[in-house]
Wavefront OBJ file of the C-alpha trace (Angstrom):
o trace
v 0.000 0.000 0.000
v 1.489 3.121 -0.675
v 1.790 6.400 1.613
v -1.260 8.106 0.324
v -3.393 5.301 0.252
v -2.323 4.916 4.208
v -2.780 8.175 4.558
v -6.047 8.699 3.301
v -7.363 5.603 5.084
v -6.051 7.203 8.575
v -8.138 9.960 7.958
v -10.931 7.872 7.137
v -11.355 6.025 10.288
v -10.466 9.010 12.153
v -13.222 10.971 10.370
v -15.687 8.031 10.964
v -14.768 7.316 14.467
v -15.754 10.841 14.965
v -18.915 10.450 13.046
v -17.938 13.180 10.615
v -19.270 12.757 6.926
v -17.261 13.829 4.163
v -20.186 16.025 3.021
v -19.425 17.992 6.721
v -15.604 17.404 6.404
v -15.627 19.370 2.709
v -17.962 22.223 4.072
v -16.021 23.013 6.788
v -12.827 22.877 4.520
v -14.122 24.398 1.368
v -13.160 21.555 -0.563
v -15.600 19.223 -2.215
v -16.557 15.663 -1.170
v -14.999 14.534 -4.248
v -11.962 15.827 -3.275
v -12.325 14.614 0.170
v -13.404 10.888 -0.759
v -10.306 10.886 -3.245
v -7.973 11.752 -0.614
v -9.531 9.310 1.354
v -8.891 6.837 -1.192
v -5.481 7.889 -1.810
v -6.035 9.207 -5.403
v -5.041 12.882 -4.571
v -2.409 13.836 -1.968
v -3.122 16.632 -0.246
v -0.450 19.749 -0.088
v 0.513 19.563 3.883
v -1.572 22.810 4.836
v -4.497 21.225 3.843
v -3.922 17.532 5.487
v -2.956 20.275 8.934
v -6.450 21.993 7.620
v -8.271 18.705 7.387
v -7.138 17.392 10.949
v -7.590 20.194 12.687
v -11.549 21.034 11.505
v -11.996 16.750 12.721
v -10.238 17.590 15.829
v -11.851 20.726 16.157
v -15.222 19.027 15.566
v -14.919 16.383 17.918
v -13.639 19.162 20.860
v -17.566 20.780 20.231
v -19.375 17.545 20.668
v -17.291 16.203 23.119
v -17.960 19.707 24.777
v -21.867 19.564 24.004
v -22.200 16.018 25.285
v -20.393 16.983 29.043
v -23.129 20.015 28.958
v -26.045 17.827 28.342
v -25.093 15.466 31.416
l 1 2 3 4 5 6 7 8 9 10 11 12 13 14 15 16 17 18 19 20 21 22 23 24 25 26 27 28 29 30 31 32 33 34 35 36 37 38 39 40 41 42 43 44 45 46 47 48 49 50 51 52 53 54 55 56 57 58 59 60 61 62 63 64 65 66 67 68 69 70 71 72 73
């Protein structure tokens, strides 16, 4: 498997694990799902500021619900 194939499946199950669709991912990103399922399928590597971009909008993502979900208890 080569790098961007393993790299676009680690952001994959990182995006899913934090139930983040790739519609929501490319929104938040302004890139398209397209763009964001080729990535994900290692078609298209992605320049480093937007695989920092990309991580950072999941991370930042998870930090709200996480944050929501502590509220509602």
């Amino acid at each position: 498997m080569d790098s961007a194939k393993i790299l676009g499946n680690r952001i994959q199950k990182i995006r899913t694990a934090k139930k983040i669709t790739q519609e929501e991912l490319a929104r938040r990103t302004d890139k398209s799902p397209h763009f964001i399922s080729d990535v994900e399928r290692g078609k298209k590597k992605p320049s480093v500021f937007t695989l920092i971009e990309l991580i950072a909008i999941i991370v930042v993502i998870a930090i709200i619900a996480l944050t929501i979900r502590n509220n509602a208890k």
